[in-house]
C-alpha positions in Angstrom: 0.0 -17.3 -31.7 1.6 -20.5 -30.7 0.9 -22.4 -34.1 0.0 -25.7 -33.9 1.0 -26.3 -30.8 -1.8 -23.9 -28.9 -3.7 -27.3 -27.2 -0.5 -27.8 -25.0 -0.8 -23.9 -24.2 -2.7 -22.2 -21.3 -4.0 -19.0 -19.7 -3.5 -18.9 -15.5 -4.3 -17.3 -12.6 -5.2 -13.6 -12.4 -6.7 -13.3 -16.0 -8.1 -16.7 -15.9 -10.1 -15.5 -12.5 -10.8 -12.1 -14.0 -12.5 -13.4 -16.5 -14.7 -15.4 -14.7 -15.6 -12.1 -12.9 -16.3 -10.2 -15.9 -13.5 -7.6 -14.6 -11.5 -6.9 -18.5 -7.5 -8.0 -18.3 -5.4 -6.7 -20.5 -2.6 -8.6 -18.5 -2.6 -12.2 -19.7 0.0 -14.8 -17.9 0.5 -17.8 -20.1 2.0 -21.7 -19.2 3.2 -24.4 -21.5 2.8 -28.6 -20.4 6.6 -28.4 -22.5 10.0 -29.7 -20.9 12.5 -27.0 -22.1 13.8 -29.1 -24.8 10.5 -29.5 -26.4 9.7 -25.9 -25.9 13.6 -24.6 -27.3 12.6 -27.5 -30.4 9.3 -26.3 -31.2 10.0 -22.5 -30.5 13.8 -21.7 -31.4 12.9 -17.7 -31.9 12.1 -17.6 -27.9 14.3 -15.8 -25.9 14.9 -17.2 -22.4 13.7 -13.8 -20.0 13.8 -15.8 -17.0 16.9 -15.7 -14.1 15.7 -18.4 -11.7 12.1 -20.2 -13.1 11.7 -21.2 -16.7 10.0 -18.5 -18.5 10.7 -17.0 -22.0 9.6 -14.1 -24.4 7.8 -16.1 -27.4 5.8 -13.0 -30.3 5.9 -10.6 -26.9 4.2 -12.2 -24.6 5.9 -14.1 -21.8 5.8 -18.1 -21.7 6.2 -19.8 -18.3 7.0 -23.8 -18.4 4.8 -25.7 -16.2 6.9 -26.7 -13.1 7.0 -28.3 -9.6 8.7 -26.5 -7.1 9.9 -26.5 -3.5 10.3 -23.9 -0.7 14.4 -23.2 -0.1 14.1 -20.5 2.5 11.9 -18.0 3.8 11.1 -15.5 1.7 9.6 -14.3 -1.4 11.5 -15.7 -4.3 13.0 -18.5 -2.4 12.2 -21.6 -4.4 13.7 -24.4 -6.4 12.5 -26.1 -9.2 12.1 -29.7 -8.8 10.2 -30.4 -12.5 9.9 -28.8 -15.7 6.2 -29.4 -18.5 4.8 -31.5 -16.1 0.7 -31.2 -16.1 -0.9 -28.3 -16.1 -2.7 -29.5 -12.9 0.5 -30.2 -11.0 1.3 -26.4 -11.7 -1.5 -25.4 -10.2 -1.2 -26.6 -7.3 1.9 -24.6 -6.1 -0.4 -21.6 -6.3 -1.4 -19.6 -3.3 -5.4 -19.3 -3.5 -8.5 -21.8 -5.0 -8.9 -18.8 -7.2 -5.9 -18.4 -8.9 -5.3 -21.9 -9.3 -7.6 -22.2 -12.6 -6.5 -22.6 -16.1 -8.2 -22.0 -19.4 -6.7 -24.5 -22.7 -5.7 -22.0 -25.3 -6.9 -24.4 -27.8 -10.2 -25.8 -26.3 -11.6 -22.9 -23.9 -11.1 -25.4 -21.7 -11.4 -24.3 -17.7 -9.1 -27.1 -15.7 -10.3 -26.6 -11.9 -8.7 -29.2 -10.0 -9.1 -27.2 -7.0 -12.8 -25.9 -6.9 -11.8 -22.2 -7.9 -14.6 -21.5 -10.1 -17.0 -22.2 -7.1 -15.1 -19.8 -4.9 -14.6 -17.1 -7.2 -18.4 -17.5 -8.0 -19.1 -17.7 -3.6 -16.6 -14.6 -3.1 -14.0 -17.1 -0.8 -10.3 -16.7 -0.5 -8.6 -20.0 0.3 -5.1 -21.9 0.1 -5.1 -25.0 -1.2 -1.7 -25.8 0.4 -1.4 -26.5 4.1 2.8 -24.8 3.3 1.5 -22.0 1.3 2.4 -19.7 4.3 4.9 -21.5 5.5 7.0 -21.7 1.8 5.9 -17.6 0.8 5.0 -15.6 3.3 3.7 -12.4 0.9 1.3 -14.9 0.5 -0.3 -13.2 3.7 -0.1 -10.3 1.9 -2.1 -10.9 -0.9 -4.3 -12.5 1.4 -5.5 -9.2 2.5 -5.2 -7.7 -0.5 -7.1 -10.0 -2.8 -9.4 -9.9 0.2 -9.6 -5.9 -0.2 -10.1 -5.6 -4.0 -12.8 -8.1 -4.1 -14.5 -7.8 -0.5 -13.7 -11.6 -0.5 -14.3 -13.3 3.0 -10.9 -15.6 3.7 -11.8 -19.1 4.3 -11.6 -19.8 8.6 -8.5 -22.5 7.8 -7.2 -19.7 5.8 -7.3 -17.8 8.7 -5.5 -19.9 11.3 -3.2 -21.1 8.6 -2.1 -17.3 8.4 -2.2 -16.5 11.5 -0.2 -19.9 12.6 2.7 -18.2 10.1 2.1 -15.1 10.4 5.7 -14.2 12.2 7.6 -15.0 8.5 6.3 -12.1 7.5 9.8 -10.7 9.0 12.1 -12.0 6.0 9.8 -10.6 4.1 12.1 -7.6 2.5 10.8 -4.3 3.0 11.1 -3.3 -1.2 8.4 -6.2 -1.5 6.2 -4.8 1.4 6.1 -1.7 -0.7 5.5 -3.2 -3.6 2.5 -4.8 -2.2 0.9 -2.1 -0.5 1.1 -0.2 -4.1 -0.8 -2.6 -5.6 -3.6 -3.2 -2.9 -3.9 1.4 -3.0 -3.8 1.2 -6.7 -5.7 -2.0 -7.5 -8.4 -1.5 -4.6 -11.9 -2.5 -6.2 -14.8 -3.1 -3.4 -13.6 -2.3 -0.1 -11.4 0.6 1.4 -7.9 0.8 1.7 -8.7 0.8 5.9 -10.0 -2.8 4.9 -6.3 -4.3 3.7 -4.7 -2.9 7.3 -7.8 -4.4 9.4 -7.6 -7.7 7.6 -3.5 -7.9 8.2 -4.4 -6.8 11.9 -7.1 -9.7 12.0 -4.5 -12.2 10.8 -1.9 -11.0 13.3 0.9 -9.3 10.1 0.8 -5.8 11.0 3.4 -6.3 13.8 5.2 -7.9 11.6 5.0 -5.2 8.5 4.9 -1.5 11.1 4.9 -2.9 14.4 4.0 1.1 15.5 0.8 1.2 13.5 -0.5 -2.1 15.4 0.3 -0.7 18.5 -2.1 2.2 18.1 -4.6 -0.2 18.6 -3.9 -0.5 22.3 -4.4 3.4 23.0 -7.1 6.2 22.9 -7.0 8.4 20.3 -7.8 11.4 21.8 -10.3 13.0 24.8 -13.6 11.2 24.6 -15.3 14.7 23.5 -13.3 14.4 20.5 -12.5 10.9 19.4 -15.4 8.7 21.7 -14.0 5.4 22.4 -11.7 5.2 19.1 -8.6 3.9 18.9 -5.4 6.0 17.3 -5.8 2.8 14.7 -9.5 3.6 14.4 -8.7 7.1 13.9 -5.7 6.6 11.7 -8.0 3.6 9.4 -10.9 6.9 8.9 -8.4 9.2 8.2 -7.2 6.8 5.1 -10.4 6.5 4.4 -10.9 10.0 4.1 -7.6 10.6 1.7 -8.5 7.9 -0.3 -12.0 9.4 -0.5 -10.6 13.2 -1.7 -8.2 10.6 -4.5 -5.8 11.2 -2.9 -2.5 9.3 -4.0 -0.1 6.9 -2.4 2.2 9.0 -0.4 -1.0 10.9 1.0 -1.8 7.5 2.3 0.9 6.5 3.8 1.5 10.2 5.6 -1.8 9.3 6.7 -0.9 5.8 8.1 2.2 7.3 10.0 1.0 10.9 11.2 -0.3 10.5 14.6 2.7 7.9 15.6 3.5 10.1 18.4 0.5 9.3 20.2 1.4 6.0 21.2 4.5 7.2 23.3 2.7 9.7 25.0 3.8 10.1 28.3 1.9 8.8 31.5 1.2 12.5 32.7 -0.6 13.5 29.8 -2.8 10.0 29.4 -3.0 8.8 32.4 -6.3 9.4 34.6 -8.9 9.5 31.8 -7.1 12.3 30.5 -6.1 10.8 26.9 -4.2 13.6 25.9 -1.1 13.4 23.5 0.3 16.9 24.1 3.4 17.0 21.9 2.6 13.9 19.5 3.8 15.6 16.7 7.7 15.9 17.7 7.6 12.8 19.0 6.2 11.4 15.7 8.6 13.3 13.9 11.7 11.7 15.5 9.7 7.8 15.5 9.1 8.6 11.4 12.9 9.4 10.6 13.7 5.9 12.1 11.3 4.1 10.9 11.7 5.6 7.1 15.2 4.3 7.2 14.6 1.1 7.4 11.7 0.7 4.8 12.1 1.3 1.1 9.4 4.1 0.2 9.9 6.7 -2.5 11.9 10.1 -1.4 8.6 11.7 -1.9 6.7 9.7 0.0 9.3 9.7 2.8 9.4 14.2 2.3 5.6 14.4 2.6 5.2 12.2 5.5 8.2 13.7 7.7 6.6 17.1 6.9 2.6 15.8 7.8 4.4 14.5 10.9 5.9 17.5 12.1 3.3 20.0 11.3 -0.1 18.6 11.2 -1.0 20.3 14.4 -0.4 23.5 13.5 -2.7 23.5 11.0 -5.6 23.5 13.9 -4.6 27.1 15.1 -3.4 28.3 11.4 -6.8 30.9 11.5 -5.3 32.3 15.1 -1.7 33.2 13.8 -0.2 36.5 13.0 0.5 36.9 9.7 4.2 36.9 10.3 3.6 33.3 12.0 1.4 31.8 9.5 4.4 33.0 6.8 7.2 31.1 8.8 4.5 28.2 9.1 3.3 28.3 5.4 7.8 28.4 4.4 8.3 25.3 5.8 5.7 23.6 3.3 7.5 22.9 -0.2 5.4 23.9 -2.9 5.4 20.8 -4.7 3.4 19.0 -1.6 0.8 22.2 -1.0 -2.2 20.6 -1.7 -0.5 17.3 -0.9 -0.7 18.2 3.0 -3.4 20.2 2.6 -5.8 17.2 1.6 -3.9 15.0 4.0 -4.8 17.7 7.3 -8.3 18.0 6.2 -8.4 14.3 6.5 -7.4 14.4 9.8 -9.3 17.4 10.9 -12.0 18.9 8.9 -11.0 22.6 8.3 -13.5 25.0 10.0 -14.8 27.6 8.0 -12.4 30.3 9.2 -9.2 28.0 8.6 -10.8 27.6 5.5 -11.0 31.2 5.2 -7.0 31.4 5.8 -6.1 28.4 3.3 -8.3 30.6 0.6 -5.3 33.3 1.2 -2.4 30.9 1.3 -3.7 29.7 -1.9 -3.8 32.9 -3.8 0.0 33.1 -2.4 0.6 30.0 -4.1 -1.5 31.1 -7.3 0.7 34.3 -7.6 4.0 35.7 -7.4 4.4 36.5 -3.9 5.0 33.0 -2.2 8.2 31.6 0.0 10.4 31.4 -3.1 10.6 35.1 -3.6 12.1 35.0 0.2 14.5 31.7 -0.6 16.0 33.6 -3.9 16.8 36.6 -2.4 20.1 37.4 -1.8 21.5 39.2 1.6 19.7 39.1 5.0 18.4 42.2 4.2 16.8 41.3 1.4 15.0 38.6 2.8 13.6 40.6 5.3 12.0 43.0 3.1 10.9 40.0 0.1 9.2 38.4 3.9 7.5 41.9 4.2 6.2 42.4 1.2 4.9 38.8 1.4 3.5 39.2 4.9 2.0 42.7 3.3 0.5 41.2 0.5 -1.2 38.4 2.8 -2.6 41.2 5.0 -4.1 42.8 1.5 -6.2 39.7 0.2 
């Protein structure tokens, strides 16, 4: 692939530590020891792909020149480059973990471990091997929980402090990035539970960084003791996860998930106080926290839709065997067809349908199976018309 010139080439990180794992990569990320004139010399057909770093499209696969770098700021991104094809091992070393800080020569099969990866890939330990590698990236936290959550690594106790010590950056971290990072750990999750990557940010001190509202249901109940024991709304909220990512459910079922008891942490004094842990109203209160704090993060319109609507009406659900069929219509319109079984999954998550709202969801499925569901009422045309499309649809519910 890179002619004659393959001994100067080499694999990194990710695929170089999957490998070691025995976990297959179809993903490989390749570096060459080249200074950009030697690479642009050898290589004139490579197209330069890269904005800020030195990295180039060479027979469609992309080419990174080894480099030294520095930290210019705080965030993700914010780097300059202080050397171009210097050694492989010098590239390395501005890496975040021991185990993505091993190379393989293209040539040779070579592994170059100047950093004693191998050992802690093979010992299942996450740790820097920079005493700045918080300090210059702070998604490097991050991944710290999310390597840690794919591989049910244990991070390394200076790893720990190190984090922790720097664990306030996480602020400049943009919120498009957070996103992108909790994607990954959801879709890339391997050994442990996606509850796992929130603990392990909590352990390191992040998540009041990332949703300062999700850490703080750590410091209340999350219910009467009859129903929740000693549990915390994070404890609650972490098996509720659990639970969707159990049923596969996908991404915005999680985060609905992660949000949907927000409420509870603002619940006022008369309802809480005096061992009564009650959150009467939690769901309108959650509601109004969401719509702020959905602003301000980057998350998909669906995600954002689904969550809003698991906020509001999550409750409900609990007494959906008790309504009149003209209430459990007006409830059942104000769920969008496209996130049924969505909220469905996401409800039963939070509270295990008894067998006679289990009984009721078997009807409001059939509505959704057939004809006669909420968008025979929205098409109609005239009040009038509604009415009598809502009656036949509260008819037809009464017949199954």
């Amino acid at each position: 692939m890179f002619k004659e010139h393959t001994h100067r080439f080499f694999q990194v990180g990710g695929c170089v530590r999957d490998s070691i794992m025995g976990i297959p990569c179809n993903d490989f990320d390749y570096v060459t020891a080249m200074t950009t004139d030697e690479f642009t010399f050898h290589f004139p057909e490579a197209k330069l792909v890269g904005n800020v770093f030195p990295v180039y499209l060479l027979n469609g696969n992309e080419i990174s020149l080894t480099r030294s770098e520095k930290s210019s700021g705080n965030g993700y991104g914010d780097f300059v480059v202080t050397g171009v094809g210097v050694p492989i091992e010098e590239d390395l070393a501005r890496r975040d973990f021991s185990v993505n800080s091993v190379a393989k020569n293209c040539a040779t099969g070579e592994i170059i471990d100047p950093y004693n990866g191998v050992a802690d890939i093979t010992s299942g330990i996450l740790r820097s091997i920079n005493p700045n590698a918080f300090v210059d990236d702070p998604v490097r936290i991050l991944r710290l929980a999310r390597f840690a959550t794919r591989f049910g690594f244990k991070i390394e106790s200076g790893t720990v402090q190190s984090a922790k010590l720097n664990s306030h950056r996480l602020k400049h971290v943009t919120k498009e990035r957070i996103e992108k990072e909790l994607n990954k750990c959801y879709h890339s999750k391997n050994v442990k539970r996606i509850s796992s990557f929130f603990r392990d940010l909590h352990y390191l001190d992040g998540l009041q960084y990332i949703f300062p509202e999700v850490h703080e249901m750590n410091n209340r109940f999350a219910g009467p003791e009859k129903y929740h024991g000693e549990n915390s709304i994070l404890d609650h909220t972490m098996n509720v996860i659990d639970k969707i990512e159990e049923s596969n459910g996908d991404f915005k079922c999680m985060i609905s998930g992660l949000f949907h008891d927000l409420g509870k942490i603002n619940t006022p004094e008369e309802f809480y106080g005096n061992g009564r842990r009650q959150h009467i109203g939690h769901e309108n209160r959650g509601y109004d926290m969401l719509k702020d704090i959905l602003k301000v993060n980057r998350f998909t319109s669906d995600v954002n839709e689904l969550s809003l609507i698991i906020a509001k009406l999550h409750m409900k659900v609990h007494n959906i065997h008790e309504m009149k069929p003209s209430t459990l219509i007006k409830f059942y319109k104000q769920i969008p067809k496209r996130y049924y079984e969505d909220f469905f999954l996401v409800c039963n998550a939070d509270h295990v349908l008894s067998e006679d709202q289990r009984k009721v969801k078997i009807k409001l499925d059939k509505l959704r199976d057939f004809k006669y569901d909420t968008e025979r009422i929205d098409k109609a045309k005239g009040k009038d018309k509604k009415f009598e499309a809502e009656r036949q649809l509260i008819n037809y519910y009464k017949s199954l």
